[in-house]
N, C-alpha and C positions, 0 to 999 in steps of 0.2 A: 372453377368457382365453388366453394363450399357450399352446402347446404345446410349448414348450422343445424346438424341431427345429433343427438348420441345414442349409440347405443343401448338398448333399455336391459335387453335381454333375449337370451335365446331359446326356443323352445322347441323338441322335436325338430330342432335344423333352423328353425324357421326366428328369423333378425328383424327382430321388433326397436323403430327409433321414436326418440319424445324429442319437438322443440317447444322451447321458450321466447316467445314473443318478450320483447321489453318493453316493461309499461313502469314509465318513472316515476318512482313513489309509491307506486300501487294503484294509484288515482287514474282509473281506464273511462274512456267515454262509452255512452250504451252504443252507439255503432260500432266500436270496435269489439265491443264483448259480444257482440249480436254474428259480427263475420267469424268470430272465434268459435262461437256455437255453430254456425254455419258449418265451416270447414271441417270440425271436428266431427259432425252428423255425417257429412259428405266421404268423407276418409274413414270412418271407422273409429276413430279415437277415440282415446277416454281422458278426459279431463281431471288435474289434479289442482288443488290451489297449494301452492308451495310454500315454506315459510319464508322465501323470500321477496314476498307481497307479489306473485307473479302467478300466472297460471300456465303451467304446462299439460300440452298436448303428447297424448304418449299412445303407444299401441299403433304405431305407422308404419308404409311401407317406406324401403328409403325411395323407393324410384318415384313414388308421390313428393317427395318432401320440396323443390323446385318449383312445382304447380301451388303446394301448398302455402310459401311464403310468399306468389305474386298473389294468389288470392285474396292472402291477408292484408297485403300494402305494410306489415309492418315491419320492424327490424329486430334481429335477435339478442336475447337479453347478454349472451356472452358470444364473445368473438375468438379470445384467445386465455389460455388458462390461466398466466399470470398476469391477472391485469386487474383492475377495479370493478368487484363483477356486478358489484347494486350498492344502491343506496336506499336504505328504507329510511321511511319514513312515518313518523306517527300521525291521525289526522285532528294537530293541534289546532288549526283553526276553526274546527268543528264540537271541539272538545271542551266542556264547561272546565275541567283541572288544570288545561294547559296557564305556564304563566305567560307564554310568550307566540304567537302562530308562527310556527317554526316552520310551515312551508316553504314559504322563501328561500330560506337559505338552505334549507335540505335541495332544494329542486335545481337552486345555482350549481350545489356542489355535483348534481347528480350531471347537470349540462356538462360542466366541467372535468369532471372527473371517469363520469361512465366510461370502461371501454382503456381506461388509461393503464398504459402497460408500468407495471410493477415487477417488482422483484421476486414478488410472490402472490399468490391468491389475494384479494385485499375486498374489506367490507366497509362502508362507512354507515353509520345510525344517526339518527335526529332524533329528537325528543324534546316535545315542549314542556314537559313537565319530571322531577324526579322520578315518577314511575317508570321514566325508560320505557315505554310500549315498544315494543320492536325489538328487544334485548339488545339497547343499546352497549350495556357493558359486558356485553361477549363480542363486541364488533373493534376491528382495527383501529377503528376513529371513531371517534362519537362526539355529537355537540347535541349537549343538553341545557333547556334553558331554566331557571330560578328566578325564583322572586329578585331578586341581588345582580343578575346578571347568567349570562355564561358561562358554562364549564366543559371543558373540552377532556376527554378522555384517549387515552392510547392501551394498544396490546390486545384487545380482549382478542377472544378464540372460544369457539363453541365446537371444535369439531375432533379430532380424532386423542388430541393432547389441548385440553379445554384450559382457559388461564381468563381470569377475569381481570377486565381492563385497569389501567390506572389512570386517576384523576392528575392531571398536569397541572392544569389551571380552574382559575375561578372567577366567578363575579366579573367578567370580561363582556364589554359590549359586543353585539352582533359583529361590529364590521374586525373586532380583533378576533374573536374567536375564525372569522373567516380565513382569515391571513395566517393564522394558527397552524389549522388545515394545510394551508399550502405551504407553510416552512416545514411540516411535522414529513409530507411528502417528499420533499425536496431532502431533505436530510436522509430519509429513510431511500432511497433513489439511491444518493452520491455514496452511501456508506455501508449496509448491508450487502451481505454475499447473495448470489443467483440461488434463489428457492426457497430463501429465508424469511420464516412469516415476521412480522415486523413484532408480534409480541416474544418471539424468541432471539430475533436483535435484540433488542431493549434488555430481554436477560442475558446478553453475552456482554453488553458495553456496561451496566447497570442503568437502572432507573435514574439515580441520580445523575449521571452525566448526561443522559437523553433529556432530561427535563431542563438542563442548565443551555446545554447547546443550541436547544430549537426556543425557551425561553426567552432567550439572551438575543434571539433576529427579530423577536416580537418587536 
């Protein structure tokens, strides 16, 4: 059985692991950040808030790390490398700017989606409002919502070779923009090569034929 640890760093010999708890959206209850504090007191760790609305545990032993994730009762934010590693979310239902309380359907896709093996790394972002909170337009998928409607985004990349996302659609009610999602998936699954982020598909097939072909099952 894994213990969902990585690696952190090694020092003078000695193999320091960080895990990440999955907390969908960012939104954690105070008992769960109260056993987080807990365990991290208890083991030594040092706590980081990530920028993927997560907080990881870092500075462990690994032979702790088994003890450490029944303590917690919870489950790890990544399972396997290519897969759908989070879904952020902004906190539009809290937020005077949002047009639209984009939780909902950030929290559907996160049920749906977390955990889901991909062809490559894979990010999806919510946002209830054009400010994108969360860089939604550096994320694989984004649905942001507008006075008008929805707009769903493809491609973005924030990390080693960075590409900012493309607007596919627009002014889309919720339940299309959902369905969006899951053709933009579907497509990206049956057609990309093993390891390929989906905004460097998109640049190998063009924009334009990507936009035509997952449009056109809307």
């Amino acid at each position: 059985m894994s213990n969902y640890g990585n690696l952190q760093k090694v020092v003078d010999g000695k193999r320091k692991f960080g895990i990440t708890p999955h907390i969908p959206g960012g939104f954690i209850t105070p008992e769960n950040l109260e056993k987080i504090a807990k365990v991290a007191k208890k083991y030594n760790g040092v706590i980081k808030i990530t920028s993927g609305q997560r907080i990881l545990i870092t500075n462990l032993e690994e032979s702790d790390l088994v003890a450490i994730w029944e303590e917690l009762g919870m489950v790890p934010a990544v399972k396997t490398q290519n897969s759908v590693k989070n879904v952020e979310i902004c906190p539009a239902g809290f937020c005077k700017r949002s047009k639209h309380n984009t939780i909902g359907i950030g929290m559907r896709l996160s049920k749906k989606y977390h955990w889901a093996e991909m062809p490559c790394r894979t990010k999806i972002g919510v946002a209830g409002c054009r400010n994108a909170c969360g860089s939604v337009y550096s994320k694989d998928v984004g649905v942001i919502a507008d006075k008008t409607g929805f707009m769903v985004t493809v491609g973005g990349s924030a990390g080693y070779n960075p590409r900012m996302a493309d607007i596919i659609a627009i002014d889309l009610e919720e339940k299309d923009a959902e369905n969006l999602v899951d053709i933009i998936f579907e497509y990206y699954k049956e057609n990309a090569e093993a390891g390929e982020k989906l905004g460097f598909f998109i640049d190998r097939i063009g924009i334009k034929k990507f936009k035509e072909d997952v449009i056109k099952s809307l």
